[in-house]
C-alpha positions in Angstrom: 42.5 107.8 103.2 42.5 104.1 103.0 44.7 104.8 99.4 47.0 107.1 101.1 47.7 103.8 103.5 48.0 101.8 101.3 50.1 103.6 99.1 52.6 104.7 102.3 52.6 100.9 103.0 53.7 100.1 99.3 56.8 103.0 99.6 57.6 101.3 103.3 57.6 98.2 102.2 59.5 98.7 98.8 62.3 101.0 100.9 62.5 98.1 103.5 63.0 95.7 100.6 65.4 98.4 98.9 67.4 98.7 102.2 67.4 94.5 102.6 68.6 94.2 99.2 71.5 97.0 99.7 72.4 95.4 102.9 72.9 91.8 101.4 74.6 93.1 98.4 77.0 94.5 100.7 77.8 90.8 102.2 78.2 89.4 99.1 81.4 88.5 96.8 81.9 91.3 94.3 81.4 90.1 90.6 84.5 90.0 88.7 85.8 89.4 85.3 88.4 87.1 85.9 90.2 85.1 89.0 91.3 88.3 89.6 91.8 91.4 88.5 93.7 94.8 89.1 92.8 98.1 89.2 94.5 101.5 88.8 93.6 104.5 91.1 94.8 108.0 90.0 96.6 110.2 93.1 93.5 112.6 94.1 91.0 110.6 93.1 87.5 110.9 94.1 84.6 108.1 95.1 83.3 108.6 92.1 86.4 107.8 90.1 87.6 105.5 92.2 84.5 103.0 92.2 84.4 103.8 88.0 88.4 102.6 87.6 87.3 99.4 90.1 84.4 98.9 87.5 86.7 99.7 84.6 89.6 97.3 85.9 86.9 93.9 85.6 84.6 94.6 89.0 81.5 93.6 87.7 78.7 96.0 89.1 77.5 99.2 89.0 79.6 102.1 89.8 77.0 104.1 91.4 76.6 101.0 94.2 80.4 101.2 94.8 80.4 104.8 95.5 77.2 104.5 97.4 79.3 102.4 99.9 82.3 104.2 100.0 80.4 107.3 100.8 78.5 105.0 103.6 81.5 104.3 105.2 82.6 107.8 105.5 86.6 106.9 104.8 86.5 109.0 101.5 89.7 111.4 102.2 91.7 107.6 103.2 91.8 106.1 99.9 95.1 106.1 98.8 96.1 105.8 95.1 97.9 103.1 93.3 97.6 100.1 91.5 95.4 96.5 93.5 95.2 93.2 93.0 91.6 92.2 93.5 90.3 88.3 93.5 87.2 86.1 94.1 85.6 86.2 97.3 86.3 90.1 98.1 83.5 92.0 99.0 82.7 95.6 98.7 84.1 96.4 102.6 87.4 94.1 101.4 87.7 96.2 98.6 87.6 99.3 100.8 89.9 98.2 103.4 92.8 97.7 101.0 92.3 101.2 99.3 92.4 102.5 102.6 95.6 100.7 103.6 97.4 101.4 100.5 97.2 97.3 100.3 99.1 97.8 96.3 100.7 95.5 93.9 104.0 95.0 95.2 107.0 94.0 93.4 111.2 93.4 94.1 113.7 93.7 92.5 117.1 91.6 93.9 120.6 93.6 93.9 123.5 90.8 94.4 126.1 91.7 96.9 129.2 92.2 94.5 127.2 93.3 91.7 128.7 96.3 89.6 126.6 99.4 89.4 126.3 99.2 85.8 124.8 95.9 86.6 122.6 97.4 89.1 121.3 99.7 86.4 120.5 96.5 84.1 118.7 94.6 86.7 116.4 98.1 87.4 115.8 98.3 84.0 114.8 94.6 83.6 112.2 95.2 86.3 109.0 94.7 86.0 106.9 97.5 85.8 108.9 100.2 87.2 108.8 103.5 85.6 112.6 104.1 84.1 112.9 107.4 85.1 117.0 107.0 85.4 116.8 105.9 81.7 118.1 109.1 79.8 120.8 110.0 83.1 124.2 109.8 83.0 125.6 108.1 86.6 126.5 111.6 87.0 123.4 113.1 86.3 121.7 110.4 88.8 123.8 111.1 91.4 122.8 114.2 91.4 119.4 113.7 91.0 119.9 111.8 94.3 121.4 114.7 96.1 124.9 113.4 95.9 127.0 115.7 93.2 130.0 114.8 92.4 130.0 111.2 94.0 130.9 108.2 92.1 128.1 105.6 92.3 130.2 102.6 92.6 129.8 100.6 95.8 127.4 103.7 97.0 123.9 101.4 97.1 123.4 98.5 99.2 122.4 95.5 97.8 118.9 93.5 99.0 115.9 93.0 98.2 113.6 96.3 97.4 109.7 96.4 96.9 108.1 98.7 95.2 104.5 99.8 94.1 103.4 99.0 90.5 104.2 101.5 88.2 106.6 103.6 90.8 109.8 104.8 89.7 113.4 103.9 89.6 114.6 106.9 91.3 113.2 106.0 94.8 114.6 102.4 94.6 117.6 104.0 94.3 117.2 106.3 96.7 116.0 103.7 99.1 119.3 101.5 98.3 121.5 104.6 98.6 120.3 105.5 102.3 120.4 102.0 103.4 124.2 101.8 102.1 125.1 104.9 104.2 123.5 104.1 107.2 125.5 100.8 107.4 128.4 102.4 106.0 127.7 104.5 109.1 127.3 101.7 111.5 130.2 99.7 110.1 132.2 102.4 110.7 131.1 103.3 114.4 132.1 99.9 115.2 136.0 99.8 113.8 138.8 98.8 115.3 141.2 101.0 116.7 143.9 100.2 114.6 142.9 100.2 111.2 145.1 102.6 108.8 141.9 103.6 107.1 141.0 107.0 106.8 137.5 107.7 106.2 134.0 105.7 105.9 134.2 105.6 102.6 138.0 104.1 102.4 136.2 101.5 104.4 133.9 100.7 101.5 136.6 100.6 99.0 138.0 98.2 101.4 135.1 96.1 101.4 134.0 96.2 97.7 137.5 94.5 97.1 136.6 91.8 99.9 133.6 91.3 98.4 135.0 90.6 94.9 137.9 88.2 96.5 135.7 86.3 98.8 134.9 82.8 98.0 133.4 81.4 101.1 131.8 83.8 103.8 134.2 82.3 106.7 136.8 83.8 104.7 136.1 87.5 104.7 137.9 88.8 108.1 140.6 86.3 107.4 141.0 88.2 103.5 140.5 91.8 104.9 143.2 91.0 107.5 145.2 90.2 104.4 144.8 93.9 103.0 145.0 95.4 106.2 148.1 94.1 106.8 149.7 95.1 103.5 148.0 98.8 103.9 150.2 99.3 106.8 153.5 98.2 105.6 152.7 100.4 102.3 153.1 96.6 100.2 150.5 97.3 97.4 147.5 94.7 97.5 147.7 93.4 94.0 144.4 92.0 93.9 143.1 91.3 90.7 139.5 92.4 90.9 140.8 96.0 90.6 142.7 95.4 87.6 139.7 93.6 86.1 137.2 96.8 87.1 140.1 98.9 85.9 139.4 97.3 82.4 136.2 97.4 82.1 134.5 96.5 78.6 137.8 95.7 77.4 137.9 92.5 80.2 137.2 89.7 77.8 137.4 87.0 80.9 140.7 86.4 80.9 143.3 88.4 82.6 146.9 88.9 81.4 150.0 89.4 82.2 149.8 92.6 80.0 146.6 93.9 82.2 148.7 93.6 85.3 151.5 95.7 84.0 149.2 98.4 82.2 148.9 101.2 84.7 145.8 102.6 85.6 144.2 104.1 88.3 142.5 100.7 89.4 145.5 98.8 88.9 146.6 97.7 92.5 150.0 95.7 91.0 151.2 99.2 89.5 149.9 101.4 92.2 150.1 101.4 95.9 146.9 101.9 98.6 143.4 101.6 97.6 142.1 102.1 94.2 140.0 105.5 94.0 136.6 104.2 93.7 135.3 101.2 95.1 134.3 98.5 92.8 131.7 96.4 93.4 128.6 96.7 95.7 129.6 95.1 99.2 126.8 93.8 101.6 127.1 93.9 105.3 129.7 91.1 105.6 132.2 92.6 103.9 132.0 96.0 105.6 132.0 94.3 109.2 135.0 92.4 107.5 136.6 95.5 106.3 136.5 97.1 109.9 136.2 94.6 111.9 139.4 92.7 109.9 141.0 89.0 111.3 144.0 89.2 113.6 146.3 87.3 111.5 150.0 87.7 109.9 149.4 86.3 106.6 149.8 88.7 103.7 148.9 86.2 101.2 146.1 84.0 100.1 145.4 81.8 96.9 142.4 80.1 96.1 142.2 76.6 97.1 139.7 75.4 94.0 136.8 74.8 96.5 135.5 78.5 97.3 138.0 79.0 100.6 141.5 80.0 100.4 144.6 79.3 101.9 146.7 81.6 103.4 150.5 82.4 104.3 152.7 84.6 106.0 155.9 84.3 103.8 156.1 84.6 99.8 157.5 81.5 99.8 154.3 79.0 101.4 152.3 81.3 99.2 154.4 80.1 96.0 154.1 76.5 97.5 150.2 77.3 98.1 149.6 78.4 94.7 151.8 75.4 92.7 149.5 72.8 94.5 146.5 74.6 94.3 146.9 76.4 91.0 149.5 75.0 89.1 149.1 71.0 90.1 152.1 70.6 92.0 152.2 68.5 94.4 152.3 69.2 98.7 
């Protein structure tokens, strides 16, 4: 009998031991490989995998502890998959909390108000470790995988900042950058003036894109959308030069012609009257408020002043004053 005791006092005393150990391992800084490291967790993964890829990403301990804990804490249908960023000083419940949050790598990718969408596609593929899933698509082809057939992409995505998951794809980026363009398309639009001989929403971003492209300083914008406005309404066609250059395409070696403003084409705003049929460039908010929202002024005209703002005129001839002193040299 006096065995059996002491042999029931050994298993106590080894489980309470065994229990202190697990307990204190719990409060302690998980071993890693490096500073930090990252690990990958499939979509439907289970404890079991999921403490394995934490051991197989540079958590240094045994896999069968890690699930232990995570089946402790009873949150195995929350972890969410993904790739995380783990560093020194994380314990096993930090470690948990984040694959319960979704806490992932997060990257961004920057789309510059008045970028082209061909640019646009350069800067996506450029990014860092997002899946190119738009790679082998024609802009065609990824409109449509977008839900928009038949819609040119130009000016159609807004351009911001976007974060994204490590290893996601390209599509929902530009899905994400699609919706937000529409809804302040939308929002611009709501909030026109009553005036304005624009058509449609999306005459309104056409409007824009070219305010975008012309605008050297931000005070500027109403004042160069007024501009247009006012030449839409008596039919005088805008002749802006960012069209022509859109209109040319590849062929645009950075310096623009005489020859490229008489060359008709559809983009070509000195041979054709109204807006172009596309827009051409990605606007951000303060050109569509600009475009609907447009300055209450007479001037039809405006030449760049050399400094980023321009001046503007009412008559053709202080425009041809404006541009021999500030283009040309001449003097007051």
């Amino acid at each position: 009998m006096r065995t059996l005791f002491k042999l029931l006092a050994l298993l106590l005393a080894l489980a309470l031991a065994a229990g202190g150990w697990a307990w204190w391992w719990t409060t302690q800084p998980l071993p890693l490989a490096a500073e930090k490291v990252e690990i990958s967790v499939p979509n439907g993964a289970s404890l079991r995998t999921a403490a394995a890829k934490a051991v197989e990403g540079g958590v240094r301990t045994r896999p069968e502890l890690l699930q232990w804990f995570f089946r402790l804490a009873g949150r195995e249908q929350t972890i969410k998959p993904g790739e995380y960023e783990i560093t020194r000083g994380m314990r096993p419940a930090d470690l948990l909390d984040k694959l319960v949050r979704g806490d992932r790598v997060v990257l961004a990718v920057t789309l510059v108000e008045g970028w082209t969408f061909k640019q646009f596609r350069e800067a996506l593929a450029k990014a860092e470790h997002l899946k190119h899933e738009t790679a082998g698509m024609s802009n065609a082809e990824l409109m449509k995988a977008l839900g928009k057939p038949g819609v040119a992409p130009e000016g159609r995505f807004f351009p911001d900042t976007y974060h994204y998951a490590k290893n996601s794809g390209d599509l929902a980026v530009l899905r994400q950058s699609l919706q937000l363009m529409d809804r302040r398309l939308q929002a611009a639009w709501d909030a026109r003036a009553s005036d304005l001989p624009l058509k449609s929403p999306d005459e309104a971003l056409i409007l824009a894109s070219i305010v975008e492209k012309e605008t050297g300083q931000a005070a500027d914008r109403p004042e160069i959308a007024g501009v247009f406005v006012n030449r839409l309404r008596i039919g005088m066609r805008l002749q802006t030069d960012p069209t022509v250059i859109y209109g040319l395409g590849d062929a645009f070696d950075g310096n623009l012609r005489r020859v490229h403003l008489q060359t008709d084409n559809p983009f070509n705003t000195y041979t054709r009257a109204g807006l172009p049929p596309t827009p051409i460039a990605m606007p951000g908010k303060a050109s569509l408020m600009a475009a609907v929202q447009p300055a209450q002024t007479k001037a039809l005209y405006f030449v760049a002043r050399g400094d980023g703002s321009s001046k503007f005129s009412e008559s053709l001839q202080d425009h041809n004053r404006a541009v021999n002193k500030y283009q040309r040299g001449g003097g007051g």
